[in-house]
C-alpha positions in Angstrom: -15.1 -11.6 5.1 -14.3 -12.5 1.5 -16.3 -13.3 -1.4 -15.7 -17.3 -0.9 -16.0 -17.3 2.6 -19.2 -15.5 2.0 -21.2 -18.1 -0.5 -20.1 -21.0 2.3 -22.1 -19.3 4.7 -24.8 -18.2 2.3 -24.5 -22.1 1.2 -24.9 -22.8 4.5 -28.0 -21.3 5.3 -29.8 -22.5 2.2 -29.1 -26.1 3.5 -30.1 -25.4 6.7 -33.3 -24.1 5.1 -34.3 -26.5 2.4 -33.3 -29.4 5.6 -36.3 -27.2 7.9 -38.7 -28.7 5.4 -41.2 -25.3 5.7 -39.1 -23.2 3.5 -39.2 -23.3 -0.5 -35.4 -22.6 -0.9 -35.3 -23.6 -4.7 -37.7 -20.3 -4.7 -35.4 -18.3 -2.8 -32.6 -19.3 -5.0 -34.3 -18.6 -8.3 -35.2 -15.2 -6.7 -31.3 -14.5 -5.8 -30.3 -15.8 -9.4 -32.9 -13.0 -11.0 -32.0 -10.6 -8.7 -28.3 -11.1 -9.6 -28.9 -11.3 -13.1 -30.6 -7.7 -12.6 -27.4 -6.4 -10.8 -25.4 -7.8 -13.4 -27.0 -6.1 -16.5 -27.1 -3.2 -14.7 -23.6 -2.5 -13.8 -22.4 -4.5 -16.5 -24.4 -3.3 -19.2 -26.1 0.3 -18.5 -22.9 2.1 -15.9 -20.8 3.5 -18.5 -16.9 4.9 -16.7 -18.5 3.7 -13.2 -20.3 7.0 -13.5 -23.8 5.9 -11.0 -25.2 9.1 -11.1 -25.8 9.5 -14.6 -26.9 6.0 -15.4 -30.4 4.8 -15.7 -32.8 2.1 -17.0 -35.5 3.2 -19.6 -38.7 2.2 -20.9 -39.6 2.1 -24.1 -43.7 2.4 -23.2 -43.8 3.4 -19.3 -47.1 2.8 -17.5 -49.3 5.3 -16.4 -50.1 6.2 -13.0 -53.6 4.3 -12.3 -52.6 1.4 -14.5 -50.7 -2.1 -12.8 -47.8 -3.0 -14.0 -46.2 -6.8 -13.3 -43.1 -5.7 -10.6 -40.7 -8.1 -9.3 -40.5 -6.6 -5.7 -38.0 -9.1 -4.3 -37.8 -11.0 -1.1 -38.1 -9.8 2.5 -39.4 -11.2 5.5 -41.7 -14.3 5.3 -44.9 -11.9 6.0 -44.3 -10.1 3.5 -45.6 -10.5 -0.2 -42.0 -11.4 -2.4 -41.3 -11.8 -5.8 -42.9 -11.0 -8.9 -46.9 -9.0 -8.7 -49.1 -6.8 -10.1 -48.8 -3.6 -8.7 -51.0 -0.6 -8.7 -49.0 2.4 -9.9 -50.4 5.1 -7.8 -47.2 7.9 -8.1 -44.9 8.1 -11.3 -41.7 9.7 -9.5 -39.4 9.7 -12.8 -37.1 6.8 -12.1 -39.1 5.2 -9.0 -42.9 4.6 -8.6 -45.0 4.3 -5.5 -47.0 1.5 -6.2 -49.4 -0.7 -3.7 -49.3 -4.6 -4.7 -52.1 -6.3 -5.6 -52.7 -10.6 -5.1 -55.8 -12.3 -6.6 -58.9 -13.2 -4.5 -58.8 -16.9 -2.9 -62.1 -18.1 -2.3 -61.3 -18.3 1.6 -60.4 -14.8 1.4 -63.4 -13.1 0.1 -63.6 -10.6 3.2 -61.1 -8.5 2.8 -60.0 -6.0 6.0 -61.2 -2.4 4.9 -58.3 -0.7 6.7 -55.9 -2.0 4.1 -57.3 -3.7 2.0 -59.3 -3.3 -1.4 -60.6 -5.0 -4.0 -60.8 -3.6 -7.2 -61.7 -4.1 -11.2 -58.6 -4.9 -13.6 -59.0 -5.2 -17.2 -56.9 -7.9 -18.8 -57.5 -7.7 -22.3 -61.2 -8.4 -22.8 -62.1 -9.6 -19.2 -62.7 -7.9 -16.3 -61.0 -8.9 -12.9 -60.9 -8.6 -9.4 -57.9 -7.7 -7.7 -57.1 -7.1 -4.0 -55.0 -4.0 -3.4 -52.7 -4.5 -0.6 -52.3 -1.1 1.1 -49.9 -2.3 4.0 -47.9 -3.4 1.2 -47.1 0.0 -0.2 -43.9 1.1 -1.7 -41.5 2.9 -3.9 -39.7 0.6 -6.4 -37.4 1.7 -9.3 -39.0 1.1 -12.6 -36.4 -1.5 -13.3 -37.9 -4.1 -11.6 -40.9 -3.9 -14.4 -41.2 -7.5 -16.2 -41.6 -5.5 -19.2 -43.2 -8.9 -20.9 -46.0 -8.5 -19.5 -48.3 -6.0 -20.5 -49.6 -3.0 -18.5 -53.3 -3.4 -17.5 -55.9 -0.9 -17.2 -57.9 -0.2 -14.1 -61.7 -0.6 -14.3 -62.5 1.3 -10.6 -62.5 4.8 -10.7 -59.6 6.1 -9.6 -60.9 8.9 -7.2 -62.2 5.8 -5.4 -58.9 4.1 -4.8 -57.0 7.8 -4.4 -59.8 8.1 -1.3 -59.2 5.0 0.2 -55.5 5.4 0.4 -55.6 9.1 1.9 -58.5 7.7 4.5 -56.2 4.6 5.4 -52.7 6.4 5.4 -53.6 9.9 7.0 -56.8 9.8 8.6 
């Protein structure tokens, strides 16, 4: 299949999924335009000779592991959390991180289910926070999908505490 024949069916299913009415597809297609616009700088911008191997994206001020940093994490399945989050960094692996997503507290959620989730303390600049880490959310993401205008913020609960409750959760 070519490129044309491609967007017709990709147009395709966008109609038929802004016409379901239970889709936000203006959503979906602000996410592919970002996501695109990420591709874009990076091959056109950072590859240098098409050499992959030897290009890649730096910080100028990286997060630390224990810190969140504001990730976009993309799109998956509709049970899935999508787009742009706070994420707790909780491995710095050089170019990648292993971090665990976190999503605010509604107040019909205030239970939250202790075998993956966790609610912690966040520090955004003079305020303190509560933040629900979202352990069956975990993943490795490349440190280019940082919204580096946001700033990094610091974690308030003790970091042994979290580092417990994902080694009881993910291995016990």
């Amino acid at each position: 299949m070519c490129y044309e024949e491609n967007m017709r069916e990709i147009e395709k299913s966008m109609e038929n999924l802004r016409v379901s009415g239970i889709y936000d597809v203006d959503k979906y297609a602000c996410s592919l335009k970002h996501q695109t616009s990420q591709l874009e700088f990076f091959y056109c911008n950072l590859v240098k000779d098409q050499n992959f191997d030897e290009t890649f994206y730096y910080l100028n001020k990286r997060p630390k592991e224990g810190q969140i940093a504001y990730f976009n994490i993309g799109r998956g399945f509709p049970k899935e959390l999508m787009d742009g989050h706070w994420c707790y960094i909780l491995k710095d692996l050089g170019y990648k991180a292993i971090v665990i997503p976190t999503t605010s507290i509604k107040e019909d959620s205030k239970e939250c289910n202790e075998h993956y989730e966790m609610d912690i303390l966040v520090r955004n600049k003079k305020r303190i926070l509560e933040s629900r880490i979202q352990l069956s959310e975990i993943r490795s993401v490349d440190l280019q999908r940082i919204d580096s205008r946001k700033r990094y913020r610091s974690v308030v609960t003790p970091r042994q505490e979290i580092l417990e409750f994902v080694r009881k959760n993910l291995f016990e």
